[in-house]
Every structure is written in structure tokens, then in C-alpha cells.
DRENPA-3360 file (N, C-alpha, C; in nm, 2 decimals, always signed):
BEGIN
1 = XXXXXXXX = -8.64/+3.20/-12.05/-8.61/+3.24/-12.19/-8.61/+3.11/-12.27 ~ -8.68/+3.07/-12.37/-8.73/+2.95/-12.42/-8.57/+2.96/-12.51 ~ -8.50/+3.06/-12.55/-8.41/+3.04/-12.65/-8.26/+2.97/-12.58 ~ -8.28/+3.00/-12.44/-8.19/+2.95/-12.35/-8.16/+2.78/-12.31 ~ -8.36/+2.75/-12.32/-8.36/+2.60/-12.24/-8.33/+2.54/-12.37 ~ -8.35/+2.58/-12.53/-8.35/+2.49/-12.66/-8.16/+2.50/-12.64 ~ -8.10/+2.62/-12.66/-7.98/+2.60/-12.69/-7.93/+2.51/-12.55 ~ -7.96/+2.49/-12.44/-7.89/+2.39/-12.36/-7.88/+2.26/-12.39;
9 = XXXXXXXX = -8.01/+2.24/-12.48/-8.03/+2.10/-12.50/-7.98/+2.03/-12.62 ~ -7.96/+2.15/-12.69/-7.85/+2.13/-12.83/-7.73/+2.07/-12.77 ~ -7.68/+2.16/-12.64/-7.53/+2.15/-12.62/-7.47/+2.07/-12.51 ~ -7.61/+1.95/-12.45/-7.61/+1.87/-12.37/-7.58/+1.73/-12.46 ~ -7.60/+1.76/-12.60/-7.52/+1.62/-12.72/-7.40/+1.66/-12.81 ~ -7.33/+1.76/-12.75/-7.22/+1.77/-12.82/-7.14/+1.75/-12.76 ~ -7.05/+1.70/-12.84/-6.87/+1.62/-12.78/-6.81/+1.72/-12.79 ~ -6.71/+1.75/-12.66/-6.64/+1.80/-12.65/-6.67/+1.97/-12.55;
17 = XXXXXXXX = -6.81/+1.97/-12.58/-6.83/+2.09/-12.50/-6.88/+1.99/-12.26 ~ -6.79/+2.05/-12.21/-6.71/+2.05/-12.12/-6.83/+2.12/-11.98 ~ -6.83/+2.19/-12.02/-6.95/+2.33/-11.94/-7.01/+2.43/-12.04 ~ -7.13/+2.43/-11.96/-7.20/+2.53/-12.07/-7.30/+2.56/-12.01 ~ -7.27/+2.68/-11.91/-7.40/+2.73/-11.80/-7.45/+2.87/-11.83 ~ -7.60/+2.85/-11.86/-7.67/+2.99/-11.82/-7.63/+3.06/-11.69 ~ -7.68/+3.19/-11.63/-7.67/+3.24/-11.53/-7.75/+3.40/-11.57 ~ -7.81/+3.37/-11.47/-7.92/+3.52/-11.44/-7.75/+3.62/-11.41;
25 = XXXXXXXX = -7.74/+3.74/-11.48/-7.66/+3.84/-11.35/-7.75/+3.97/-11.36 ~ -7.70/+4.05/-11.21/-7.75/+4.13/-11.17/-7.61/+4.22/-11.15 ~ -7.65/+4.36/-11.15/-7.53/+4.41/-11.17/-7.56/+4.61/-11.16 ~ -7.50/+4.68/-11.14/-7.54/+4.86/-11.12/-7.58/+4.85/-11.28 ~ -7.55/+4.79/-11.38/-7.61/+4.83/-11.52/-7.69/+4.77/-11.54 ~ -7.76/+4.65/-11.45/-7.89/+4.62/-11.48/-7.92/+4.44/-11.45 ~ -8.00/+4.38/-11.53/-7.94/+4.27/-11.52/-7.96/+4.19/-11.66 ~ -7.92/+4.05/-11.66/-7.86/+4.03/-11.78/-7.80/+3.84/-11.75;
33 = XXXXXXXX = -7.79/+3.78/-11.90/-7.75/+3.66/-11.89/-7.64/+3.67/-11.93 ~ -7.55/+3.55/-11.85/-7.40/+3.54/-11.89/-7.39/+3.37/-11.89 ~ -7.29/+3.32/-12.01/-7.29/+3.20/-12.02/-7.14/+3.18/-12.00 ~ -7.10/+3.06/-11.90/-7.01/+3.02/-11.88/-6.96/+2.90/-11.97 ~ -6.86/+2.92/-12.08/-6.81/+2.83/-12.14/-6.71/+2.72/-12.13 ~ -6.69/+2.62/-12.17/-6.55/+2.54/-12.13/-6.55/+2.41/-12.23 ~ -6.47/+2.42/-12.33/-6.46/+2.30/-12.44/-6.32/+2.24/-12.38 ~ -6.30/+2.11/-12.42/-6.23/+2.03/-12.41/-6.10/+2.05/-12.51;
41 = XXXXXXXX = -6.12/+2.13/-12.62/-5.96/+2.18/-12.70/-6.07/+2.26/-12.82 ~ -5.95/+2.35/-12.89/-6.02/+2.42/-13.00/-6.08/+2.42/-13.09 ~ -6.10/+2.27/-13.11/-6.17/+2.23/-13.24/-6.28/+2.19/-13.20 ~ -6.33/+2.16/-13.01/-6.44/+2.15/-13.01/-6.53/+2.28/-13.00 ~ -6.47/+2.37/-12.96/-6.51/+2.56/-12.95/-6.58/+2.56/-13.05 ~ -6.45/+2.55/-13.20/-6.49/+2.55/-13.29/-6.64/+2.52/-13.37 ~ -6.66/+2.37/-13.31/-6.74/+2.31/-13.37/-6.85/+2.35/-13.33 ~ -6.88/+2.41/-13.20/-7.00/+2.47/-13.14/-6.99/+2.61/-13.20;
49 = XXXXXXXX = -6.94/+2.70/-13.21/-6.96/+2.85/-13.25/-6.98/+2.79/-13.44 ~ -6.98/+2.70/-13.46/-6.99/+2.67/-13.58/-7.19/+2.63/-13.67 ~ -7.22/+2.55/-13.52/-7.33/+2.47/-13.49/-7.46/+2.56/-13.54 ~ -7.54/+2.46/-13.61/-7.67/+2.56/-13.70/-7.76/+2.65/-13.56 ~ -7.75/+2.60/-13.44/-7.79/+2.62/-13.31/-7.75/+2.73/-13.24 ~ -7.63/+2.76/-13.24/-7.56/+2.83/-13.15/-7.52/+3.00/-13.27 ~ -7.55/+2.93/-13.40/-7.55/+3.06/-13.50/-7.74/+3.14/-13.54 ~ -7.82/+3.05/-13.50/-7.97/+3.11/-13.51/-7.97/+3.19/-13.35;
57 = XXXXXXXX = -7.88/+3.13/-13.21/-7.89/+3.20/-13.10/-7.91/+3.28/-13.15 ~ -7.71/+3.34/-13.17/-7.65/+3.46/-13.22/-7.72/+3.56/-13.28 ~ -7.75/+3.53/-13.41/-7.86/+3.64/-13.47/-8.00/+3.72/-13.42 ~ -8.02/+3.62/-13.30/-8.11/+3.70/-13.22/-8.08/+3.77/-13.10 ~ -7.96/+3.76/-13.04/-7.93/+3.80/-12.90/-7.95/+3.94/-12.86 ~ -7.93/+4.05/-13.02/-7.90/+4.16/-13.01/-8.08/+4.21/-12.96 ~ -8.17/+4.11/-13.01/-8.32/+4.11/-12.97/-8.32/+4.10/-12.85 ~ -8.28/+3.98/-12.79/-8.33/+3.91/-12.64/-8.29/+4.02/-12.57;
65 = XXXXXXXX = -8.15/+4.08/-12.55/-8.04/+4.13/-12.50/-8.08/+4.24/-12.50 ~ -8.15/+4.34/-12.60/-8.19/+4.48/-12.57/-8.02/+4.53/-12.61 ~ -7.91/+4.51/-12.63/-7.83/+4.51/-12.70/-7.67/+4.42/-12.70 ~ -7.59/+4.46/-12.83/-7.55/+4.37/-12.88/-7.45/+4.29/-12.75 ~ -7.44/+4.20/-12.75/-7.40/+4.07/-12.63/-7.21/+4.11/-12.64 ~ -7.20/+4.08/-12.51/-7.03/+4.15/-12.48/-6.95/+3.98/-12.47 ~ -6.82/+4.00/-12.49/-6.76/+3.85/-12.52/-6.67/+3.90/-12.43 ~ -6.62/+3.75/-12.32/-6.50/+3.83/-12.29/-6.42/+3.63/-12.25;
73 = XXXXXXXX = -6.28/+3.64/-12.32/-6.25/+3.53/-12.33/-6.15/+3.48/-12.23 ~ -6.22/+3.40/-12.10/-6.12/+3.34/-11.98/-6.03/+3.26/-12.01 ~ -5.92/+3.21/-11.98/-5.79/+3.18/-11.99/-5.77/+3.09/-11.82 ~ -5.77/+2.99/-11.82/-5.72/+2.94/-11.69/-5.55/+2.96/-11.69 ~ -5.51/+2.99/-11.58/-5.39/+3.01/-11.54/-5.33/+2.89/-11.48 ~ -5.40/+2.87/-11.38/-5.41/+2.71/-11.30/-5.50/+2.62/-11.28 ~ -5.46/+2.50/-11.19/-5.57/+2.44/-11.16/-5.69/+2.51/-11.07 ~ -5.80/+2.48/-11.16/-5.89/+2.50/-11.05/-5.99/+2.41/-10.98;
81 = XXXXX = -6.07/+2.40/-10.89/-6.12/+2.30/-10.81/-6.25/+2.26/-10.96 ~ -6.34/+2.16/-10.98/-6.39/+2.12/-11.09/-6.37/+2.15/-11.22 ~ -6.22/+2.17/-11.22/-6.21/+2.26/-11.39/-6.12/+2.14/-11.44 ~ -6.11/+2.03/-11.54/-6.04/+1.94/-11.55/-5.86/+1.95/-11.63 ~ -5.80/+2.05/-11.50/-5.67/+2.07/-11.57/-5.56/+1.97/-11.47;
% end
């Protein structure tokens, strides 16, 4: 997905964004892309869901997606092995 390799490379020069992984999933409902997020505090989140890049994604996902894209917001509890807590 060409909309995939441009937004990584957007987000391979922004400060503060931490992780930021495509992933193929496959699943009984079908299959589908899921992005793994991880900023460094909430002003860098911010600054990316803010980004002229990451808001031209958006407006197309509900296209790429076949429909509208599901959010679901992880919360570290503890340390985890490469996660910088």
C-alpha cells in the first residue's frame, strides 16, 4: 500500500514519535492493517495526529479500509521488554 510506505517515511523524521509499525492482520473477519503506536509524551501524539501527513492518511482510510478504521487506545501497565519505561 503506497499510502503506508509515504506515511512511514513522514514518521521516520518526527521527534518524539517512539514506534510506529505497519502490520498485515489476519483474523475470522478478514484481514486488515493495524498500526502500532508509541510517542514519547502527549504533545508528541499530539503533534503527529496533528501532522498535514497523518490527516490526508485519515481522510482516505475509510477508502483503503473498505470501512471506517477502529481505534483502540493501549495503556502500558508495566515494564515491558523494548518498550522504554
Amino acid at each position: 500500500m503506497e499510502e503506508v510506505q509515504s506515511m512511514a517515511e513522514v514518521v521516520n523524521r518526527e521527534r518524539g514519535t517512539l514506534v510506529y509499525a505497519f502490520h498485515k492482520v489476519s483474523s475470522e473477519r478478514g484481514e486488515g492493517v493495524a498500526v502500532y503506536e508509541l510517542y514519547e509524551n502527549a504533545d508528541a501524539q499530539r503533534i503527529h495526529g496533528e501532522s498535514d501527513a497523518i490527516n490526508a492518511l485519515r481522510g482516505r482510510l475509510p477508502e483503503l479500509l473498505g470501512a471506517p478504521p477502529e481505534r483502540y487506545q493501549l495503556i502500558p501497565v508495566t515494564g515491558a521488554k523494548g518498550l522504554p519505561f
